[in-house]
Structures are given as C-alpha cells and as structure tokens.
Backbone as a printed PyTorch tensor [residue, N CA C, xyz], in Angstrom:
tensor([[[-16.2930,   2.7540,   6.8990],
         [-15.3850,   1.8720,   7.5850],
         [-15.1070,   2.4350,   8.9730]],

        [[-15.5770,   1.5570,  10.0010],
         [-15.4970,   2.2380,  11.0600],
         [-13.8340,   1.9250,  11.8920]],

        [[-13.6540,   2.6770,  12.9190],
         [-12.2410,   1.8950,  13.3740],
         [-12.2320,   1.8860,  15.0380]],

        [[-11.5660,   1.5010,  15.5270],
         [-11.6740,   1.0850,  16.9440],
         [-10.5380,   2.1880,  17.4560]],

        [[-11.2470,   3.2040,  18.6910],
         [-10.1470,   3.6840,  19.0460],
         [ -9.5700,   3.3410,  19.9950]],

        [[ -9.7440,   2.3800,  20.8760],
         [ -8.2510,   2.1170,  21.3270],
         [ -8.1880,  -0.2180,  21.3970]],

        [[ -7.3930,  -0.4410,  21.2940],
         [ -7.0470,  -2.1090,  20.9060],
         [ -6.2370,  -2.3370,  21.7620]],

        [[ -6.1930,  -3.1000,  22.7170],
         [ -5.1540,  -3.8030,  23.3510],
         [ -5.0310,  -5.4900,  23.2760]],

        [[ -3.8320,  -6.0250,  22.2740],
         [ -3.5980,  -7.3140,  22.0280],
         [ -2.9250,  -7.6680,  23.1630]],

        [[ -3.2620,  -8.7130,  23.8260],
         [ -2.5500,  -9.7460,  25.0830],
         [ -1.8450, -10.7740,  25.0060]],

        [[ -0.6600, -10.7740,  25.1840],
         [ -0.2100, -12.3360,  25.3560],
         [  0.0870, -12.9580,  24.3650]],

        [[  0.5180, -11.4380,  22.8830],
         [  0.8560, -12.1400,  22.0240],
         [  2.3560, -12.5480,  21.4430]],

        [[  2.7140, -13.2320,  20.6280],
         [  3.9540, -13.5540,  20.4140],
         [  4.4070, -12.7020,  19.3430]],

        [[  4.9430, -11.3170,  19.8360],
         [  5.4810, -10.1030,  18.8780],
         [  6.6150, -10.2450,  17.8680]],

        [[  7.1540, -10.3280,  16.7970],
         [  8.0380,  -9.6290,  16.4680],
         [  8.4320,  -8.0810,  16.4560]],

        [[  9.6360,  -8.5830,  17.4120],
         [ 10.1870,  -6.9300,  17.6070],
         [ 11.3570,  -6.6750,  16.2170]],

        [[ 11.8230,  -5.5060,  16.0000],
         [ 12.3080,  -4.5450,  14.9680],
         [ 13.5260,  -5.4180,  14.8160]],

        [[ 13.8960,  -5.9640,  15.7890],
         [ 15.5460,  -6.3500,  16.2210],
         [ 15.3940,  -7.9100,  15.5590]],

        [[ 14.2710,  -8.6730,  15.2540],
         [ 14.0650,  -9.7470,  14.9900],
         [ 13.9310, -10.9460,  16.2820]],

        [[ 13.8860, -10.2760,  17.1510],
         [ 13.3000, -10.9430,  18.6530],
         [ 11.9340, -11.4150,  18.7030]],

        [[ 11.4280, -12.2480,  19.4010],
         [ 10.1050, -12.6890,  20.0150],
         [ 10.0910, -11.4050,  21.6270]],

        [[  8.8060, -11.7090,  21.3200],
         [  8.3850, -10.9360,  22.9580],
         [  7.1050, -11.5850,  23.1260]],

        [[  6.7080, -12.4190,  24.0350],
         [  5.3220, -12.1720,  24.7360],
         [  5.0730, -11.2510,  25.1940]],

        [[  3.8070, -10.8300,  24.6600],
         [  3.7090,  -9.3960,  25.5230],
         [  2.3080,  -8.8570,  24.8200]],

        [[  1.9130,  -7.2850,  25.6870],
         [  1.1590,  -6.9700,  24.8730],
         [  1.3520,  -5.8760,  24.0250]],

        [[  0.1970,  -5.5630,  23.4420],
         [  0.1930,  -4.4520,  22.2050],
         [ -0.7460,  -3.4860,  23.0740]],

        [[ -0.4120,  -2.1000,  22.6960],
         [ -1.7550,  -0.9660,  22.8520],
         [ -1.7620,  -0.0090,  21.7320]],

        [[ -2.8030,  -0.0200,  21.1630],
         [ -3.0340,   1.1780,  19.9140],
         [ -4.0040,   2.2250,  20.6980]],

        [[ -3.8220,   3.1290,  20.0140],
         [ -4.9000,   4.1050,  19.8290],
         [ -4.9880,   4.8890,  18.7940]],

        [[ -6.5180,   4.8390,  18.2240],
         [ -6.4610,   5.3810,  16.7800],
         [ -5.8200,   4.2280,  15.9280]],

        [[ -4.7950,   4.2520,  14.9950],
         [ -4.0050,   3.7480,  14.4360],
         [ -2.5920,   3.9550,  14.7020]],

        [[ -2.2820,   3.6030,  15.5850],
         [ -1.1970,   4.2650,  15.9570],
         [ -0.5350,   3.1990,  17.3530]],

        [[ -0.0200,   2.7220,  17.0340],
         [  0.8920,   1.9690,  18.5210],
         [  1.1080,   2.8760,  19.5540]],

        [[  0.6750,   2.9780,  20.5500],
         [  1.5970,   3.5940,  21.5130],
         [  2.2690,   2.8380,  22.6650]],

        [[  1.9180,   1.6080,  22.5840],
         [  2.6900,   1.0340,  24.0380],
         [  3.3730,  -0.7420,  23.1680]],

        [[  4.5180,  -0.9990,  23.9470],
         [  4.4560,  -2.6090,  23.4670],
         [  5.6630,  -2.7740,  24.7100]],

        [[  5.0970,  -3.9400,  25.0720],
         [  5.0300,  -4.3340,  26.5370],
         [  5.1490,  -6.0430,  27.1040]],

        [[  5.5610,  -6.2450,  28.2190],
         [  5.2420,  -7.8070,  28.4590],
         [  4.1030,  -7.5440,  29.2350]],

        [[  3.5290,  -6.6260,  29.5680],
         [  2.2740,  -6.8560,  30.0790],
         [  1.6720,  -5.0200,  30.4230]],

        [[  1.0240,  -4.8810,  30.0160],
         [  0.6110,  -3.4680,  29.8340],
         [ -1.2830,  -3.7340,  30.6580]],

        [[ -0.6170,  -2.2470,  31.7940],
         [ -2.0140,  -2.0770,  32.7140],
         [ -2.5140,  -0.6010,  32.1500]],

        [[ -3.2490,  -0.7230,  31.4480],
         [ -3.7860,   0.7060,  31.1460],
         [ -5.1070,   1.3160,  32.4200]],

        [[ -4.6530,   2.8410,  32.4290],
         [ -5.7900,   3.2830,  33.3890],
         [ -6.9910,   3.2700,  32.4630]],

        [[ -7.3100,   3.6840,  31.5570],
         [ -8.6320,   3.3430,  30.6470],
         [ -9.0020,   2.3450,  30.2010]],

        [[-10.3160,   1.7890,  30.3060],
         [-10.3340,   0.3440,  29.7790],
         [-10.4470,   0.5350,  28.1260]],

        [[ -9.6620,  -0.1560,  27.3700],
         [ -9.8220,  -0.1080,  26.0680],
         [-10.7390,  -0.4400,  25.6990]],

        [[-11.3810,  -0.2230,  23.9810],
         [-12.8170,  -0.2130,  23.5540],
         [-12.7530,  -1.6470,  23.3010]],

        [[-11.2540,  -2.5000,  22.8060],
         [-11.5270,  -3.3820,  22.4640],
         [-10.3390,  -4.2870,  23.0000]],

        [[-10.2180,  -5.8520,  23.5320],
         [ -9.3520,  -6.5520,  24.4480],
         [ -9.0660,  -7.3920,  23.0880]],

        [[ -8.1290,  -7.9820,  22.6650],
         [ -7.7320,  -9.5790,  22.2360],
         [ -7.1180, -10.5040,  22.8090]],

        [[ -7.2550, -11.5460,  22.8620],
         [ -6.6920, -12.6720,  23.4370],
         [ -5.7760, -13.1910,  22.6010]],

        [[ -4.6660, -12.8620,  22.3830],
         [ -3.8770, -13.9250,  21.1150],
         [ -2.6890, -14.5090,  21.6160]],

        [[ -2.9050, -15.0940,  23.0520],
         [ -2.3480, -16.1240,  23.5360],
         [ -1.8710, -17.3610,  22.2400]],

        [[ -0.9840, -17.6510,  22.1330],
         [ -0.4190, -18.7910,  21.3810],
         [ -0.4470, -18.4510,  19.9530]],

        [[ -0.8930, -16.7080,  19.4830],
         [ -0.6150, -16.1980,  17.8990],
         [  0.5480, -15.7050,  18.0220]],

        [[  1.1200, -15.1000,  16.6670],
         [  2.3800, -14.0950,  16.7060],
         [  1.6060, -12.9170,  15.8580]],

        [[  2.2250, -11.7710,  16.4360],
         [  1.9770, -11.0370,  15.6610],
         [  3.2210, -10.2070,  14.9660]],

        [[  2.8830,  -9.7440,  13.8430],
         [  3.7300,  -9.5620,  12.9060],
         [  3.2110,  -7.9500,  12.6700]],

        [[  4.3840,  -6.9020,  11.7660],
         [  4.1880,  -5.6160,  11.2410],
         [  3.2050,  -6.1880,   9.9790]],

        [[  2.8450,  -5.1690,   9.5670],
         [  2.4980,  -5.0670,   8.2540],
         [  2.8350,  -5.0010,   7.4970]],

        [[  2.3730,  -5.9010,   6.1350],
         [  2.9710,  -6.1830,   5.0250],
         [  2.9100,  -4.8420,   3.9290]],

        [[  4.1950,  -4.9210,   3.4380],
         [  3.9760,  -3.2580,   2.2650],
         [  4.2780,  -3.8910,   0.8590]],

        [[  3.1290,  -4.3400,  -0.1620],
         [  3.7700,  -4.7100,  -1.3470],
         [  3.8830,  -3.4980,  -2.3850]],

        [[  5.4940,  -3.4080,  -2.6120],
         [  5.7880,  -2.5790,  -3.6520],
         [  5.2780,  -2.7940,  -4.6150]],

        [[  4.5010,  -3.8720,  -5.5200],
         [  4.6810,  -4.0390,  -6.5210],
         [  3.3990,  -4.8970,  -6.4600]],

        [[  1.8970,  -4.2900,  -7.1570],
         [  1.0490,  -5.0910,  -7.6330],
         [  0.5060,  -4.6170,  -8.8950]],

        [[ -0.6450,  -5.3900,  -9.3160],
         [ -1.2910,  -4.9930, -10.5650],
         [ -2.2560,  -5.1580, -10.5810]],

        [[ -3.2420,  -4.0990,  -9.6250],
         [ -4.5400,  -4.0660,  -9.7110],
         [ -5.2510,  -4.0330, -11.4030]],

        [[ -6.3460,  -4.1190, -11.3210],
         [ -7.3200,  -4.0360, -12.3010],
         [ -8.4570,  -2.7160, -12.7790]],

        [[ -8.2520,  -1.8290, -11.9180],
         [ -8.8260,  -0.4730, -11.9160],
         [ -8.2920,   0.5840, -12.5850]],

        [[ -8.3810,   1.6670, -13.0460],
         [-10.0760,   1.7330, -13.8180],
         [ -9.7050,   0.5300, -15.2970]],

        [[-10.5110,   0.0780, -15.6120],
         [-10.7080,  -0.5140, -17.0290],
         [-10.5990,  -2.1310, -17.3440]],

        [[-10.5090,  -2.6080, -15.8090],
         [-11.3990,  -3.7790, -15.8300],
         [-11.4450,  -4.4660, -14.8940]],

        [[-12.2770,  -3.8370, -14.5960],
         [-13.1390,  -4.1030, -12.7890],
         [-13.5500,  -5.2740, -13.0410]],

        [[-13.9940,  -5.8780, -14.0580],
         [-15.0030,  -7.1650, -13.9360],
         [-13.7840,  -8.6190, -13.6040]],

        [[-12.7310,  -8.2460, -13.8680],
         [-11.8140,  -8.7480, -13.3030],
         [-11.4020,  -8.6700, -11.5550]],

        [[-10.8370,  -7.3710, -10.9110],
         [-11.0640,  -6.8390,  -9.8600],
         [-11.0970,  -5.3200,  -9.8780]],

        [[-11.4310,  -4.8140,  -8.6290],
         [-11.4410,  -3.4340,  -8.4700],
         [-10.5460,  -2.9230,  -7.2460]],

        [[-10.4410,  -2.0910,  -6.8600],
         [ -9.7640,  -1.5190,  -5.5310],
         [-10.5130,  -1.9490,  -4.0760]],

        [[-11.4970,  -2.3500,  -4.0630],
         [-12.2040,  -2.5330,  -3.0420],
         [-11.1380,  -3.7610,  -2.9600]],

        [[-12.0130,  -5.0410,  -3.9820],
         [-11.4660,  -6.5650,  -3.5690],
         [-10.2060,  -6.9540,  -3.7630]],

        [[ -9.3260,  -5.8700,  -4.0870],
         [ -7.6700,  -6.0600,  -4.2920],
         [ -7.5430,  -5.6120,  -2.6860]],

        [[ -7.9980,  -4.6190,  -1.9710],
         [ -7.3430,  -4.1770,  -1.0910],
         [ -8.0870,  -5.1780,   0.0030]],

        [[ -9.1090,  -5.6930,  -0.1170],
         [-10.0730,  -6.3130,   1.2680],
         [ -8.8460,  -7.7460,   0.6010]],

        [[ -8.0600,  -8.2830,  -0.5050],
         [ -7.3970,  -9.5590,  -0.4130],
         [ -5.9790,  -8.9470,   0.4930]],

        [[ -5.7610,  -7.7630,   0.1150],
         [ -4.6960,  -7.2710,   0.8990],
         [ -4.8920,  -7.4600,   2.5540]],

        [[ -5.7200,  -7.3070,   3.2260],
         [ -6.3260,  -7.0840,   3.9700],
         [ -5.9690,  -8.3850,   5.1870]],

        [[ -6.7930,  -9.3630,   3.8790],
         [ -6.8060, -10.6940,   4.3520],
         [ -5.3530, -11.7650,   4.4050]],

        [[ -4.4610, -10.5940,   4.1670],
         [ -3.0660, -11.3540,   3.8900],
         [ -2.2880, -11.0740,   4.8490]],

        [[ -2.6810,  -9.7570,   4.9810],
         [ -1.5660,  -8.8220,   6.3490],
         [ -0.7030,  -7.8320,   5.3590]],

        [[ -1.4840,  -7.5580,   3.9050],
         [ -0.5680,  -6.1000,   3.4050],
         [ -1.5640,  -5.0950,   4.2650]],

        [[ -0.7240,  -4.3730,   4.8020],
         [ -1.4680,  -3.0780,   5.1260],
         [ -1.2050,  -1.6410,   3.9770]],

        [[  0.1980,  -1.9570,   3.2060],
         [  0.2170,  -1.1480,   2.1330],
         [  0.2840,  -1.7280,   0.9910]],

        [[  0.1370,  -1.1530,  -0.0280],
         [  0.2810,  -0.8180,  -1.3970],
         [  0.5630,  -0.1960,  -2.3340]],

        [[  1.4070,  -0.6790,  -3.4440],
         [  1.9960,   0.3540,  -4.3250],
         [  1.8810,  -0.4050,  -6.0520]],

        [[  0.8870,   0.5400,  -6.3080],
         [  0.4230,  -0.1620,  -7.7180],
         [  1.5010,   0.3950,  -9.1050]],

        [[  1.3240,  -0.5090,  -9.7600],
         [  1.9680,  -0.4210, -11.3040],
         [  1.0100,   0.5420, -12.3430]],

        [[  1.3930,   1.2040, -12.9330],
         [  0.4750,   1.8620, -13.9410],
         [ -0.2490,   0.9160, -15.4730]],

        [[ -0.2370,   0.0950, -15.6430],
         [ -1.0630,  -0.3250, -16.5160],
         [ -2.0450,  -0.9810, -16.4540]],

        [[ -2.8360,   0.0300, -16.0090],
         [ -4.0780,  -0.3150, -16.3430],
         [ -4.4730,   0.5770, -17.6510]],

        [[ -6.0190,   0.4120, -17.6610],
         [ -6.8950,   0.9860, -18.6390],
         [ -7.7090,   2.0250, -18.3140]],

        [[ -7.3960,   3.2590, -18.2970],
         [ -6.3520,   4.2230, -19.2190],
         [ -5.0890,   3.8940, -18.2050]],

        [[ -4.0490,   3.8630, -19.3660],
         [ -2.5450,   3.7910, -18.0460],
         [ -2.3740,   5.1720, -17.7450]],

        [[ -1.3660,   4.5880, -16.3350],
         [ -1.2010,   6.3440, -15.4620],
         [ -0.2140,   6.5120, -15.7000]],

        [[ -0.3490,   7.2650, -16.7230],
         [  1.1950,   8.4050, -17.3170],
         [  0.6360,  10.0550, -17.5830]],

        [[ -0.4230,  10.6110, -16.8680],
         [ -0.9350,  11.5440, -16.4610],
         [ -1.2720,  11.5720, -14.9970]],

        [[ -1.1310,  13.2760, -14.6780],
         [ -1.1870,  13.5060, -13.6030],
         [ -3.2390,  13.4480, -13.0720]],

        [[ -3.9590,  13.5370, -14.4060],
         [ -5.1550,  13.4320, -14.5500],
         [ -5.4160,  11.6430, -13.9450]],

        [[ -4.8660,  10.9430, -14.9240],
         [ -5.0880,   9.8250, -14.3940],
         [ -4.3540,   9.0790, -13.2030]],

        [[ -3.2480,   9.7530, -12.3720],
         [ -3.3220,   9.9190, -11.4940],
         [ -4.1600,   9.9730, -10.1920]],

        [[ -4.5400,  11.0010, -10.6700],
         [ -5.2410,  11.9290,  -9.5260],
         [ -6.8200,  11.1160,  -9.7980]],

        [[ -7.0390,  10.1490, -10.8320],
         [ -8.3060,   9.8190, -10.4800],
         [ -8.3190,   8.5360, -10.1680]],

        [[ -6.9240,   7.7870, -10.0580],
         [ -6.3570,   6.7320,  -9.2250],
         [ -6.5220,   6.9570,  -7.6860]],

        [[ -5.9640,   7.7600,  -7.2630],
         [ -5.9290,   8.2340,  -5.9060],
         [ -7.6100,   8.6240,  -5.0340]],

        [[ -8.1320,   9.0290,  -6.1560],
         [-10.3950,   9.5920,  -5.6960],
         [-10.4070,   8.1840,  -5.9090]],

        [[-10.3900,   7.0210,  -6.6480],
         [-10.9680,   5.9430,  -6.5650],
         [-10.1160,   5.3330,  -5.3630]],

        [[ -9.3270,   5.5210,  -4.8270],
         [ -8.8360,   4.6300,  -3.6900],
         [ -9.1330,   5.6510,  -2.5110]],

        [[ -9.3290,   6.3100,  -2.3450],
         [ -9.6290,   6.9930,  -1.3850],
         [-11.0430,   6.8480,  -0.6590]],

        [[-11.9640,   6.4470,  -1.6600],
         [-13.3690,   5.9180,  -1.6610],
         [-13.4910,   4.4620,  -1.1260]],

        [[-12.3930,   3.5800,  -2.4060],
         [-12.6980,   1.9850,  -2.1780],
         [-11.5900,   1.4120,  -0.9870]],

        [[-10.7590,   1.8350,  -1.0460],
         [ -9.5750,   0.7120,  -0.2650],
         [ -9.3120,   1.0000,   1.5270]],

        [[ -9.1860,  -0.3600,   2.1590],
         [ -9.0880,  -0.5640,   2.8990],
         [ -7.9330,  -0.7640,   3.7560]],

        [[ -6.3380,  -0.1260,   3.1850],
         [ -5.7070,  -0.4520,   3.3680],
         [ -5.1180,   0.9140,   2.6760]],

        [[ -3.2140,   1.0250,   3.1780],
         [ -2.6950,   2.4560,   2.9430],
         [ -2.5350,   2.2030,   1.1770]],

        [[ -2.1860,   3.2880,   0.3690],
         [ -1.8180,   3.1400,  -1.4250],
         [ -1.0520,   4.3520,  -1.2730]],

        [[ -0.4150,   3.5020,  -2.9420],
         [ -0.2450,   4.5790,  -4.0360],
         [  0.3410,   4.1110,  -5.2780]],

        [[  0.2720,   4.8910,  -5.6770],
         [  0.2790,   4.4900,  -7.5890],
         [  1.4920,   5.4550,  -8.1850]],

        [[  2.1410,   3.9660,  -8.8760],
         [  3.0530,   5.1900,  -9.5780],
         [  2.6080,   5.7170, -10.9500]],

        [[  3.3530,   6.0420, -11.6750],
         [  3.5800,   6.6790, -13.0230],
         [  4.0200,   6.3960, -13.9010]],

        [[  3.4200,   5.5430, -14.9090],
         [  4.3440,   5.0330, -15.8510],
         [  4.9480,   5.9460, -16.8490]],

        [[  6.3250,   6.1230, -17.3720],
         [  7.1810,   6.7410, -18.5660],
         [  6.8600,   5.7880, -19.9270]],

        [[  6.6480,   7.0410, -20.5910],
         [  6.5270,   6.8250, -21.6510],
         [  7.4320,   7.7680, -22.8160]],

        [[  7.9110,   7.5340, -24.1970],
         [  8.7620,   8.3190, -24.7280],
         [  8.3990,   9.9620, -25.0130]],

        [[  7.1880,  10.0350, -24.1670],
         [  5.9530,  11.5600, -25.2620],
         [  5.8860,  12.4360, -23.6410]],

        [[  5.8590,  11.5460, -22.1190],
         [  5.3060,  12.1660, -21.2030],
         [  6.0990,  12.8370, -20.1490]],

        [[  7.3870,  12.8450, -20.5710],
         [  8.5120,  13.9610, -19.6510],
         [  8.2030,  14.6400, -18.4370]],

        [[  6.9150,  16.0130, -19.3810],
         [  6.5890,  16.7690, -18.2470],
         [  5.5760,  16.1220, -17.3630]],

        [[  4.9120,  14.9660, -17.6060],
         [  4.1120,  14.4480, -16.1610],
         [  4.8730,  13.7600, -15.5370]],

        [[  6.1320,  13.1450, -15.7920],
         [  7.2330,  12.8930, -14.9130],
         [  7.7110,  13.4050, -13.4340]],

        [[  7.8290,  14.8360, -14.1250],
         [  8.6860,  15.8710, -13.4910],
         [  7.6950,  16.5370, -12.8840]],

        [[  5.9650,  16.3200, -12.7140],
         [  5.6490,  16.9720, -11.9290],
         [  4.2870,  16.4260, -10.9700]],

        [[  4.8350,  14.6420, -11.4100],
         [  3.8060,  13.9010, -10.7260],
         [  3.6170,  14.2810,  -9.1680]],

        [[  2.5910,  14.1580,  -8.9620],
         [  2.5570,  14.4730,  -7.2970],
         [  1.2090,  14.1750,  -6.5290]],

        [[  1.0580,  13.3070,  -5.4620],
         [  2.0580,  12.1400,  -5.1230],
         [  1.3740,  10.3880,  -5.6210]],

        [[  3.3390,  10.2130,  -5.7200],
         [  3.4260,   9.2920,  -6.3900],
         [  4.3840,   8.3870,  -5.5350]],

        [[  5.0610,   7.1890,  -5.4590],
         [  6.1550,   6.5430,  -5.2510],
         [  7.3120,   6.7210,  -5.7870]],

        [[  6.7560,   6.9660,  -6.9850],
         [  8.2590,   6.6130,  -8.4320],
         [  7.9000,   6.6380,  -9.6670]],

        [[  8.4320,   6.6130, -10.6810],
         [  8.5310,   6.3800, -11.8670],
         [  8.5570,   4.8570, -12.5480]],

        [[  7.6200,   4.1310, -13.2460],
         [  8.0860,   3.0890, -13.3710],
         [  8.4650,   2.9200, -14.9300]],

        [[  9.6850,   2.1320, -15.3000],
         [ 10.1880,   2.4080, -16.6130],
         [  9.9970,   1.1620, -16.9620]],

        [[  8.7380,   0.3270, -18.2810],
         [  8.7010,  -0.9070, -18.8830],
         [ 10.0850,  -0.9760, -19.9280]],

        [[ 11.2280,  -1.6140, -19.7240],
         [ 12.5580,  -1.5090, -20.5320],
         [ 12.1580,  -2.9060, -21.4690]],

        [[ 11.2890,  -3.6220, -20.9610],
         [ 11.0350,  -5.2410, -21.5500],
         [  9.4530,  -5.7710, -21.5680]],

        [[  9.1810,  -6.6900, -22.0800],
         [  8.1340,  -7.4260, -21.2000],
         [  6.4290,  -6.4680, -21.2010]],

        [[  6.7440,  -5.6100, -22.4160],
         [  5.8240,  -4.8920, -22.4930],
         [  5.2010,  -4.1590, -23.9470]],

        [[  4.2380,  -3.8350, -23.6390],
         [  4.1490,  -3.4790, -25.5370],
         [  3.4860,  -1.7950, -25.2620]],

        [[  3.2160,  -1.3000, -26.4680],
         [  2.7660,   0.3710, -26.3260],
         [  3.3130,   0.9410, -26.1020]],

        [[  2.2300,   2.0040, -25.4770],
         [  3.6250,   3.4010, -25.2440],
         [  4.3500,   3.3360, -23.8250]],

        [[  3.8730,   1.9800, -23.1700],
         [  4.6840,   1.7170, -21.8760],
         [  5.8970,   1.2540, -21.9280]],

        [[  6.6480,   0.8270, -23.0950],
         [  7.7820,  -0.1930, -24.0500],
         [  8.7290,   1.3060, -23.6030]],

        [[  9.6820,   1.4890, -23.2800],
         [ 10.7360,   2.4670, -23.2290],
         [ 11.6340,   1.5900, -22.8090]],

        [[ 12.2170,   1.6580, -24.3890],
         [ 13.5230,   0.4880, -24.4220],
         [ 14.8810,   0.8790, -25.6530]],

        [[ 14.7340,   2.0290, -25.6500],
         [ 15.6980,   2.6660, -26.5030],
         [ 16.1000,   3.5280, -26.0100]],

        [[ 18.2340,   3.6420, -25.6970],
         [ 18.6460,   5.4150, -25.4410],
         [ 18.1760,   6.1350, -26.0410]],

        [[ 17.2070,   6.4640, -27.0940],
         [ 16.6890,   7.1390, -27.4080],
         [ 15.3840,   7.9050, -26.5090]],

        [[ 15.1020,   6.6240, -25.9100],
         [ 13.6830,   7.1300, -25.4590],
         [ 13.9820,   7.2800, -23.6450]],

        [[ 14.8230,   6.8890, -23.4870],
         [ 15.2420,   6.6300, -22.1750],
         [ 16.4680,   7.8360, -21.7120]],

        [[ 17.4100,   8.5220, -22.5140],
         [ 18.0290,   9.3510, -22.1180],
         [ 17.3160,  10.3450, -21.5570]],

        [[ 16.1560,  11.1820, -21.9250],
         [ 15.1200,  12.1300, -21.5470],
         [ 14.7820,  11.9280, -20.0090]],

        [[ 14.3690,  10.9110, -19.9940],
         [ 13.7730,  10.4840, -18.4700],
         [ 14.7310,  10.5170, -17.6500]],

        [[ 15.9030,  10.3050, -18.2600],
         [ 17.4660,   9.7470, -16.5520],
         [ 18.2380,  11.2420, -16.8840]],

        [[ 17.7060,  12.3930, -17.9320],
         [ 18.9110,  13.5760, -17.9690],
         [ 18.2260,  14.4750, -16.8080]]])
C-alpha cells in the first residue's frame, strides 16, 4: 500500500473542530495534517493537488464497535474487505468485538488478531478482549487492547457473563 507524501486539498468545504465551515485548503504530509487554511501557498510543490471545490470534507470516522468475520469465517468477510468497506465509508478507525472464531479472550489470540491486521487492513484497528468467567488473568494483562468487552445478554458460551458470580472477579 503505497501513500502519498505530501496532499494538498483546495477549495474545500472543511469542518472545523468548533463545528464551523471553512473554505479553504488542507496540507498533509505523510499522514499527518500540517496546515489548514483559506488558502495555503506552499514553497514545495506537493506530490499530489485536489480540486474539491463544491465537496466538504469531514475528519475521520472511528467505529467503536464492529464485528468483523476473521479468523474463522472469512468466506463471509476478512480484514482486508471489512477495512477496504471502512475505507469506502470514511472510517479511518476501528475497534472490533471479540467473537469471532477462535474468540479473543487470549492474549495469543490477540496477538494473532493484531499480525492479521497488520498485514490485511487499510485503515487504523484494534481488538478488544472478550471476559469470560475462567479468563481473569488475560484480562489483567491484555496488551494492546481498547477494553474489555463484557457479553451480560444477547449471547451464548463462555462469552455469556451474566451472573455476580461471574462478574464480581472482573469489576474487583
């Protein structure tokens, strides 16, 4: 995946932080914003110009919360075509749920969440950790992760943690 090092968008219709419009332009380099402007003269000519006269442009989208199909049933989707739909939406991040096949309630399956996205995806990740009533210590020493995700409902197996029984452990 190659990337452009430096982008300058023109003339586009920004949302700023404050919830303002700006015409104006954009300058990246690398991945990285460094200028935003109503009209930006750079001494270097950038590698690459846009015209997005009469677009808006917007931040990037971060969904907390999806449910890819990787590892254990790709024939459904995989990390590539979850992240190239991300892509095509305006998520630039991602933050996956653990049930898949094997679910990630190991730091093993973890960590081979993270080599498969590191390879396939096109866009930023990460994966949490699902609790289960047996997996405490991969809790306490996931790394890195987002969070912990606790199925209290709406779920069956060892992802079901729906008893103070099984749930005091995880919140002491």
């Amino acid at each position: 995946m190659s990337t452009i090092s430096s982008l300058l968008i023109r003339r586009a219709r920004i949302l700023l932080p404050d919830g303002e419009f700006l015409i104006g332009d954009v300058l990246t380099q690398g991945q990285e914003i460094i200028q935003v402007a109503p009209e930006i003269s750079s001494s270097e000519a950038p590698e690459k110009i846009i015209d997005a006269e009469g677009l808006t442009l917007l931040p990037g989208v971060i969904d907390p919360q999806v449910h890819f199909r990787e590892p254990g049933l790709e024939h459904k989707e995989d990390l590539f075509t979850a992240s190239r739909a991300c892509v095509k939406g305006g998520v630039t991040s991602f933050l996956e749920m653990p049930n898949t096949k094997p679910l990630t309630t190991t730091q093993a399956a973890l960590d081979d969440k993270l080599q498969r996205a590191a390879q396939k995806c096109l866009v930023n990740f990460g994966f949490f950790i699902g609790a289960t009533a047996e997996n405490l210590p991969d809790l306490l020493t996931a790394n890195p992760t987002p969070g912990i995700k606790i199925f209290m409902g709406s779920m069956h197996g060892p992802l079901l943690v729906d008893t103070e029984e099984k749930l005091e452990p995880i919140f002491a």
